[in-house]
C-alpha positions as CSV (number, residue, x, y, z in Angstrom):
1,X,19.1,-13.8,5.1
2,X,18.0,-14.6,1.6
3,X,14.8,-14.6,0.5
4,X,13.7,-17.8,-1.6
5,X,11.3,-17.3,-3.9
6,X,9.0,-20.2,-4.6
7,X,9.3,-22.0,-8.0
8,X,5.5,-19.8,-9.0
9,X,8.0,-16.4,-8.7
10,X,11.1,-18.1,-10.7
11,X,8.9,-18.6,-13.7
12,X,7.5,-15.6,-13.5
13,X,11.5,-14.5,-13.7
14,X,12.0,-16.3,-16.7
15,X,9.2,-15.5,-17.8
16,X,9.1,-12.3,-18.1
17,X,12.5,-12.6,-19.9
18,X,11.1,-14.8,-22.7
19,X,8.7,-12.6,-23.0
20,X,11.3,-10.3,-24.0
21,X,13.2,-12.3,-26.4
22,X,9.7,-12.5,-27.8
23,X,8.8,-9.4,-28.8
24,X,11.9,-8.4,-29.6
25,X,12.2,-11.3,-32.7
26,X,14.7,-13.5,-30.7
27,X,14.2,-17.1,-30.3
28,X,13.4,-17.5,-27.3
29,X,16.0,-21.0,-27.0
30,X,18.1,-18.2,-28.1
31,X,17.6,-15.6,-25.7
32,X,17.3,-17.9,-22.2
33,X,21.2,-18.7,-22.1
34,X,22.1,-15.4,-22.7
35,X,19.7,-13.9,-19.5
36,X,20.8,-16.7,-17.9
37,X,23.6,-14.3,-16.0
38,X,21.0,-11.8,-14.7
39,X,19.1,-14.6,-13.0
40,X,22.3,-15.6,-11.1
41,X,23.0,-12.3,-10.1
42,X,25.7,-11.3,-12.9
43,X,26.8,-7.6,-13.2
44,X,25.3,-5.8,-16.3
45,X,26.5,-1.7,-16.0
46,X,26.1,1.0,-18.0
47,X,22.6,1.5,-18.3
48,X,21.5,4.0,-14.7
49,X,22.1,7.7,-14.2
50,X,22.9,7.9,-10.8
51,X,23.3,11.4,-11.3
52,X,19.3,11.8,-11.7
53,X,18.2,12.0,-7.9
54,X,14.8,10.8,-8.1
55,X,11.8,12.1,-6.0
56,X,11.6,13.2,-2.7
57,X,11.0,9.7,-1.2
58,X,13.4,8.1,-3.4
59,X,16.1,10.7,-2.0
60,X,15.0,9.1,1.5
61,X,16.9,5.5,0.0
62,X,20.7,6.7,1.7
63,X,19.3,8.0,4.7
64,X,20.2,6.6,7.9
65,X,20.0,7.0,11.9
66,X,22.6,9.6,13.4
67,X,24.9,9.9,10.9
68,X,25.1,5.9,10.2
69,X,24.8,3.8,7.2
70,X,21.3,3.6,4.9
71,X,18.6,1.8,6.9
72,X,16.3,1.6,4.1
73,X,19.8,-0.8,2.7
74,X,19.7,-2.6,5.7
75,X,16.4,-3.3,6.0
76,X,16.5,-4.6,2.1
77,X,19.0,-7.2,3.0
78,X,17.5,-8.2,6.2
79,X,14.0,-8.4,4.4
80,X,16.2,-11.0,1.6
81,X,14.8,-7.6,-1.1
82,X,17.7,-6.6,-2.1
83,X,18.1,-9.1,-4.2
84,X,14.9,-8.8,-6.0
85,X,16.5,-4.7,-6.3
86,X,20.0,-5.9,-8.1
87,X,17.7,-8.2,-10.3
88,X,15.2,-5.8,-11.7
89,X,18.4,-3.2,-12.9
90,X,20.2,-6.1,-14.6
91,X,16.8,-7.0,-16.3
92,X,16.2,-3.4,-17.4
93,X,19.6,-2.8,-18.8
94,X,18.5,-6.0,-21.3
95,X,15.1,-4.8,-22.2
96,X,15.1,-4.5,-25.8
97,X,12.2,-2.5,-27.0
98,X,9.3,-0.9,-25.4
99,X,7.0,-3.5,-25.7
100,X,9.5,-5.8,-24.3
101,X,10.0,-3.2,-21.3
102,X,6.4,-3.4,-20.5
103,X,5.7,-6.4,-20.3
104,X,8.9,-6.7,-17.6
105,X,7.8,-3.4,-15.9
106,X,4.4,-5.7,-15.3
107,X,5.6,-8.9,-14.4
108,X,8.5,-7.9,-12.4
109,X,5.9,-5.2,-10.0
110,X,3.4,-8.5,-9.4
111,X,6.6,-10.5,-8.8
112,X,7.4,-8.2,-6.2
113,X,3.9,-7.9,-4.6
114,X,3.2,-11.8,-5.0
115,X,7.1,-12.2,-2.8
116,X,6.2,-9.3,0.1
117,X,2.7,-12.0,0.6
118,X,4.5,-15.1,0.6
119,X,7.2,-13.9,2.7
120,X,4.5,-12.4,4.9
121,X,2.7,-15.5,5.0
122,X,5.7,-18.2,6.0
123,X,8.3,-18.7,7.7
124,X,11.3,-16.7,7.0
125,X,14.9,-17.9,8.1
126,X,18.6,-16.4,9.2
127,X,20.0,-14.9,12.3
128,X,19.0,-11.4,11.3
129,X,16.4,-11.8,9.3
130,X,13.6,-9.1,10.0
131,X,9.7,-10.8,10.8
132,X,7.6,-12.3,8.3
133,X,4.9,-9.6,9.2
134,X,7.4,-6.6,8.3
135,X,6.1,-4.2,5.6
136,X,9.0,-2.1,5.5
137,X,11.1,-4.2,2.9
138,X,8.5,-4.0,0.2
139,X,8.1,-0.3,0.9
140,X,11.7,0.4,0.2
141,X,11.8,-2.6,-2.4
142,X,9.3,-0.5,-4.4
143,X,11.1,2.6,-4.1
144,X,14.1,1.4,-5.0
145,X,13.5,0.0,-8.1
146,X,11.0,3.1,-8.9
147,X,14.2,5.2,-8.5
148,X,15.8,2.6,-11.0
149,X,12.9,3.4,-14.0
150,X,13.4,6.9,-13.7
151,X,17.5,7.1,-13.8
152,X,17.0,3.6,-16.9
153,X,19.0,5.1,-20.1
154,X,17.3,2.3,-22.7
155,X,19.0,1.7,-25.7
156,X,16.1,2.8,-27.4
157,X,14.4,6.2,-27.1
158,X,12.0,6.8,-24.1
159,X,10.2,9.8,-24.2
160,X,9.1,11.5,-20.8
161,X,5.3,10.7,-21.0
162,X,6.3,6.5,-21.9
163,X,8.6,6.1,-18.8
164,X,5.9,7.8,-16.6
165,X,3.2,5.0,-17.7
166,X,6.0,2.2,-17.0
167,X,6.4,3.6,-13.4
168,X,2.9,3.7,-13.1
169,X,2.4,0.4,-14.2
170,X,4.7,-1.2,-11.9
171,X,3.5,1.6,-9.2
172,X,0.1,-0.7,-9.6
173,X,1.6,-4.1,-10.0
174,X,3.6,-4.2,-7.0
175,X,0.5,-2.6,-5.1
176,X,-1.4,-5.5,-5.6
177,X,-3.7,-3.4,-7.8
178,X,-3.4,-5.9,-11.1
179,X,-3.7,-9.0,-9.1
180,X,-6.8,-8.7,-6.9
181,X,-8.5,-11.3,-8.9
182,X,-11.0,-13.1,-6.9
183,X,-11.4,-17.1,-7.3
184,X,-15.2,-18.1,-9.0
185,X,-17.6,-19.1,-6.1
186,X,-16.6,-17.9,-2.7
187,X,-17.3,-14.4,-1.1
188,X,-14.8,-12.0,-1.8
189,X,-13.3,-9.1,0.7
190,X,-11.5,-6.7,-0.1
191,X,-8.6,-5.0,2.5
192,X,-5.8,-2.3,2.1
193,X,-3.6,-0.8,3.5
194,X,-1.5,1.8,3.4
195,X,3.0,2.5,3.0
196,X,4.8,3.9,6.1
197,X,4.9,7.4,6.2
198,X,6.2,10.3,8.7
199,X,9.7,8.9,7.3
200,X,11.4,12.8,8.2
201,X,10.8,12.3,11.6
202,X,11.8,8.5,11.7
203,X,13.3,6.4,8.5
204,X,12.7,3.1,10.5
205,X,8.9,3.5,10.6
206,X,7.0,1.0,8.9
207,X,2.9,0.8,9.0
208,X,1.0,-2.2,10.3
209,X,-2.1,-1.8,8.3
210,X,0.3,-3.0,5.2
211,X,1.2,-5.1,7.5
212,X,-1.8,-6.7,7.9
213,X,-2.7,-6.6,4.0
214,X,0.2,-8.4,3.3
215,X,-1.1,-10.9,5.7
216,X,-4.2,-11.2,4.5
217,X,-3.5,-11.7,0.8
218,X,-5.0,-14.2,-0.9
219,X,-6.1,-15.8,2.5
220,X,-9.1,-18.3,2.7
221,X,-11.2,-18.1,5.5
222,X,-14.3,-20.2,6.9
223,X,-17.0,-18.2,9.1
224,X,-20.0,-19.5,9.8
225,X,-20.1,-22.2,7.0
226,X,-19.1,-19.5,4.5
227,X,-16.0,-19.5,2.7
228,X,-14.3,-16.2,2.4
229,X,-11.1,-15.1,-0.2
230,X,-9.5,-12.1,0.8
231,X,-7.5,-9.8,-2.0
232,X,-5.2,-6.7,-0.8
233,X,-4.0,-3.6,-1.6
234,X,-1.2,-0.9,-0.4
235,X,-2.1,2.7,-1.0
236,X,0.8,5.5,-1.6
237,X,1.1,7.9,1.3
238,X,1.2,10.6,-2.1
239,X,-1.4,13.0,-2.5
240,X,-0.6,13.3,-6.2
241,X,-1.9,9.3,-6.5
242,X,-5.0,10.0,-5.2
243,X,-5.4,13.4,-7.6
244,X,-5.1,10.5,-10.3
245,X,-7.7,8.5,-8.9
246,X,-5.8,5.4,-7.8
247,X,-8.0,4.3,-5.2
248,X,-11.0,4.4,-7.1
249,X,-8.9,2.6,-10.5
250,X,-8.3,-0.1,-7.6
251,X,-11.6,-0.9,-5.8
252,X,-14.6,0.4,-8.6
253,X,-13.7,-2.8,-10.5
254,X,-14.7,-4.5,-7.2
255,X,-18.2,-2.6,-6.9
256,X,-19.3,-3.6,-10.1
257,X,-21.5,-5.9,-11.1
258,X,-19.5,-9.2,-12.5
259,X,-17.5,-12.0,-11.4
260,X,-14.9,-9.6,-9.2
261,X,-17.7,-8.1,-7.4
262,X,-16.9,-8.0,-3.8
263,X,-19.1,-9.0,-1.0
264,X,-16.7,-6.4,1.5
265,X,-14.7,-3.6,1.1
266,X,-12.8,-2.1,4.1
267,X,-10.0,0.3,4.1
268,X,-7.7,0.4,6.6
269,X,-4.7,3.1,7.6
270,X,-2.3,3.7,10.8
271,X,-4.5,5.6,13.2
272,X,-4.2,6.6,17.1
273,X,-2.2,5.2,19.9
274,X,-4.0,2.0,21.5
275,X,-6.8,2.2,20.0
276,X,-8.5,0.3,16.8
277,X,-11.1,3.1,15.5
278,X,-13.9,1.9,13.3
279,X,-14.7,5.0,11.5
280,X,-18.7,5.8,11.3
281,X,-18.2,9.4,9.1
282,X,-16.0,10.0,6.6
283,X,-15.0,13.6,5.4
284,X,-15.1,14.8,2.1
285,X,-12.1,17.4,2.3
286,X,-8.5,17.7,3.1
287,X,-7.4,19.6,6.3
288,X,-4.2,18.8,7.6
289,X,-1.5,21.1,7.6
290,X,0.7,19.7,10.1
291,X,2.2,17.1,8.0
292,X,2.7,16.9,4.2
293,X,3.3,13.3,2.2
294,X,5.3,11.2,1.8
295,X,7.1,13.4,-1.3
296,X,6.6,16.3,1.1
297,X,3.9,17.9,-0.7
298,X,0.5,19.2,1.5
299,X,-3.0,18.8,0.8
300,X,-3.3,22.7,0.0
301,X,-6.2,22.5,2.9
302,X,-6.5,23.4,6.8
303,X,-9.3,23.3,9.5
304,X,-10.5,26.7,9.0
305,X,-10.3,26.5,4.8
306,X,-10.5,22.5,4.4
307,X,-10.6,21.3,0.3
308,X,-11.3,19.2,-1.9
309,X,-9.0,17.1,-4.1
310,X,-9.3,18.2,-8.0
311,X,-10.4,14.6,-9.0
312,X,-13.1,14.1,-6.6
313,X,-16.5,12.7,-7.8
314,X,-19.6,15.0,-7.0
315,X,-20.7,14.0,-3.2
316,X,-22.1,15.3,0.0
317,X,-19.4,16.2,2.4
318,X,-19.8,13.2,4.9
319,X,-20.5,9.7,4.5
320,X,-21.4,6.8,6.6
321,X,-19.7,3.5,6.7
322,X,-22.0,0.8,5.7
323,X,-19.8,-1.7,7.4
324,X,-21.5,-3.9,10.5
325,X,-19.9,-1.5,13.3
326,X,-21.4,-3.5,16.7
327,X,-20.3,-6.6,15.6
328,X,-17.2,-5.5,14.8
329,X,-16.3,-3.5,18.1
330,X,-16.6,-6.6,20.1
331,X,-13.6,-8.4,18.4
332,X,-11.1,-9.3,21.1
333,X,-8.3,-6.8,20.1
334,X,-6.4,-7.0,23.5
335,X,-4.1,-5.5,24.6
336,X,-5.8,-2.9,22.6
337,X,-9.2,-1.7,23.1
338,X,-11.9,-0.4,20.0
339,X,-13.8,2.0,19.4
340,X,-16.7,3.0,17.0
341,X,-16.1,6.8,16.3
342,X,-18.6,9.2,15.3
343,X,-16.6,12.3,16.3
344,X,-15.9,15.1,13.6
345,X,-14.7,18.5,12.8
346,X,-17.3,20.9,10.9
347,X,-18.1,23.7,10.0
348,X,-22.0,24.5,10.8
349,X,-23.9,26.0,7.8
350,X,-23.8,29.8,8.2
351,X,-20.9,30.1,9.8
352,X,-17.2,30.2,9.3
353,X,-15.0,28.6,12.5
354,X,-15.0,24.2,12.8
355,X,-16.8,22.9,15.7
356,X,-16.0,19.3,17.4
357,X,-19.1,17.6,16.9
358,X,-19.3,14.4,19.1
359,X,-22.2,12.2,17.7
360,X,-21.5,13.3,13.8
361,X,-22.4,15.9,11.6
362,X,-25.3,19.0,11.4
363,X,-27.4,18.9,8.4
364,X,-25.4,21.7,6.0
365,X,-22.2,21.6,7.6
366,X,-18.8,21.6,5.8
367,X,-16.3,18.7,6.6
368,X,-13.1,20.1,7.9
369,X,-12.1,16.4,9.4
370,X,-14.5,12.9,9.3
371,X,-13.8,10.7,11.9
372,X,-10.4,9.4,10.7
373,X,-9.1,13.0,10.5
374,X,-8.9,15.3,7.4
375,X,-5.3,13.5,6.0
376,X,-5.3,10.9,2.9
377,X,-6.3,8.0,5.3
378,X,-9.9,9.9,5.9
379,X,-9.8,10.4,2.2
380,X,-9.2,6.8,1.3
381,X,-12.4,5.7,3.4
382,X,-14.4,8.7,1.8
383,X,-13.4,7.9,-1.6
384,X,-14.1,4.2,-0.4
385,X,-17.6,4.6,0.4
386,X,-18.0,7.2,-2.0
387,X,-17.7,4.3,-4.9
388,X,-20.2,2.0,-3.2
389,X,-22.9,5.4,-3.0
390,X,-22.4,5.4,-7.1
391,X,-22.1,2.0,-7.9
392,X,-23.5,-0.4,-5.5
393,X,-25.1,1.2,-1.9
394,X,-25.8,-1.9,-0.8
395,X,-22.4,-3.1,-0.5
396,X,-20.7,-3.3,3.5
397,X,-18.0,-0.9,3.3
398,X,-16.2,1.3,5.7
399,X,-12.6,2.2,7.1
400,X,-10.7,0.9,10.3
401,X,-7.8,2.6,12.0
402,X,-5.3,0.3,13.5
403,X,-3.3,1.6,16.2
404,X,0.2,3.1,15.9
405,X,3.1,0.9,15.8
406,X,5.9,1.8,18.3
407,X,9.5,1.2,19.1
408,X,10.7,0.4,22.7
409,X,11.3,4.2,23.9
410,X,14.8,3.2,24.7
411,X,15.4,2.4,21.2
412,X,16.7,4.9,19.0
413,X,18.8,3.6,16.4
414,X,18.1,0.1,15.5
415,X,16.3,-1.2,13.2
416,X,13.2,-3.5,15.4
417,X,13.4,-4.5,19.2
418,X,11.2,-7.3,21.2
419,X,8.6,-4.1,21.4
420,X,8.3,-3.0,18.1
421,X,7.7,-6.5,17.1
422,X,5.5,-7.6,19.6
423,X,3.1,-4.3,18.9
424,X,3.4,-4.9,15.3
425,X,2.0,-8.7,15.8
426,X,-0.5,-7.8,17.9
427,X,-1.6,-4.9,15.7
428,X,-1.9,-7.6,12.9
429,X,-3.4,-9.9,14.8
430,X,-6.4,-7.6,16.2
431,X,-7.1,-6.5,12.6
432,X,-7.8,-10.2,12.0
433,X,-10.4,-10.1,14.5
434,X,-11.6,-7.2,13.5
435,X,-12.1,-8.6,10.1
436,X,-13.6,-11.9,11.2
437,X,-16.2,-10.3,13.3
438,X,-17.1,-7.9,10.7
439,X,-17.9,-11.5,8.2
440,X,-19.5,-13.2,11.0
């Protein structure tokens, strides 16, 4: 399969290389012919060090399933990304100038976000063609051409601290972070979501709450009489993101007062088996020593000595989702069931040893775990609700766990099965409900 982008992601194509016959001097009449070979796939070499291995999760990119070839390859060209891959390396190995290279680093990280919604959104075609609703080909999309910024050898110099800013740029552009701009006059949600994760112990995983945000991109929806717009976001599995305050760069613009000043903010993350959990407390610290990230680095905390991220804004160590719970807990989710959670991990003032607490937290305690766990998705939801406590408390906000996506057990190797499809669908299609009963 092939992915076809609409005529809106062409343009951008082109655009973004007249942009760089632009600010490099060239007419742009000029420049157009001469790019015309990248847009129809021709080879430009030279300009990647393969030898520079990347990070962790880049390394993951030739890693496949006992001993066979790359799945995160195979899911590119089943997804029709790969394409959108080869592209962005021919472009870079034209880039002129720095200015030039930003601008493409920009519009080629929303071209890639603005594809992985469409192709969410519509029918996709061929005889292997992975579902519309899989996340995975953006994930590895994204990494891939990450990996292809860091081993770029310009033709002009690029110091270490200027090719970091570039891969943060297109880290937030092909997040969706640049391009949640909500449309003048309807109520405006905001959703996220997060990348697949636990990659070590499976390379095929993929995570249904970024499923479900690139479903729900840019969707209109009527409730009530009231017209909703929806905007999304996927968060890094990467502690080091959140150190740099990425979540709070992505939704603050939302909680203040202005024309982007959402009515709804609800984060969302891969949670427990079964079950959708709307998340009553959230915890302030990090606990969870079981697992690291998704670059294999831990949160430095445990259950017995949970911490705090270096960036964190002042706050108390739980908070309470402001979002309408009841109302929420009575979507029809089957064949799943929900939950409203108020169970956390403390540690009681005075004393030194965390204690299960069923119905919430003890005035004074320390939070080892909220309800969503002591791991970056429980931090996502503090931070979350942290921003509406600074900058607008009156704001519905809160965090929902979807459950966890599954393979048939039988399946071992491939890439989906009838299961792993089906549970993904549903998964997506109880988070709708979810949603809608939360606006209604």
């Amino acid at each position: 399969m092939r992915l076809r982008p609409s005529s809106f992601h062409r343009s951008l194509l082109v655009g973004a290389l007249a942009l760089t016959a632009v600010l490099s001097g060239a007419p742009v009449a000029q420049a157009l012919p001469d790019a015309a070979p990248a847009l129809r796939g021709g080879p430009v070499t030279g300009c990647l060090d393969h030898s520079i291995v990347g990070t962790v999760e880049e390394q993951r990119l030739n890693r496949g399933v006992a001993d066979g070839p790359s799945v995160p390859a195979e899911i590119l060209r089943r997804s029709g990304f790969d394409r959108q891959v080869e592209l962005f390396a021919q472009l870079l190995c034209r880039v002129p100038n720095r200015q030039a290279a930003a601008a493409l680093v920009q519009t080629q990280g929303e071209t890639l976000w603005r594809t992985a919604t469409y192709r969410a959104q519509h029918p996709v075609h061929g005889t292997d063609a992975l579902p519309a609703t899989d996340d995975r080909g953006l994930y590895w999309a994204r990494i891939s051409m990450a990996l292809a910024l860091r081993q770029w050898q310009p033709r002009f110099g690029l110091g270490t601290t200027e090719r970091a800013g570039l891969i943060r740029s297109f880290e937030y552009a092909s997040r969706g972070i640049t391009s949640t701009r909500f449309t003048p006059g309807v109520r405006k949600i905001l959703v996220t979501g997060f990348d697949p994760f636990t990659l070590d112990a499976d390379i095929r995983i993929g995570n249904p709450s970024g499923a479900n945000a690139l479903t729900l991109d840019g969707q209109r929806w009527t409730v009530n009489g009231k017209t909703y717009e929806i905007q999304t976001v996927v968060f890094p599995v990467r502690y080091t993101d959140f150190d740099e305050n990425m979540v709070e760069n992505a939704l603050a613009p939302h909680y203040r007062p202005g024309p982007q000043h959402a009515d709804l903010v609800m984060t969302s993350s891969q949670g427990r088996v079964g079950i959708f959990d709307l998340e009553v407390f959230n915890g302030r610290r990090r606990s969870v020593s079981s697992i690291g990230d998704n670059n294999n680095l831990w949160g430095g905390g445990t259950i017995n000595a949970p911490v705090v991220s270096p960036s964190m804004p002042a706050g108390p160590e739980f908070i309470t989702s402001s979002l309408p719970l009841a109302r929420m807990s009575h979507a029809d989710v089957a064949p799943f069931r929900t939950r409203v959670n108020t169970s956390v991990l403390e540690i009681p003032a005075g004393q030194t040893e965390p204690v299960r607490q069923a119905d919430g937290p003890t005035p004074g305690s320390i939070a080892s775990e909220g309800t969503g766990g002591g791991y970056l998705s429980n931090e996502v939801a503090y931070r979350n609700t942290l921003q509406r406590d600074l900058l607008d408390p009156s704001m519905p906000a809160g965090h929902l766990h979807v459950p966890v996506l599954t393979f048939d057990p039988t399946n071992k190797t491939n890439l989906t099965d009838p299961t792993y499809e089906a549970n993904r669908q549903a998964i997506v299609n109880g988070a709708h409900a979810v949603l809608r009963a939360a606006l209604g």
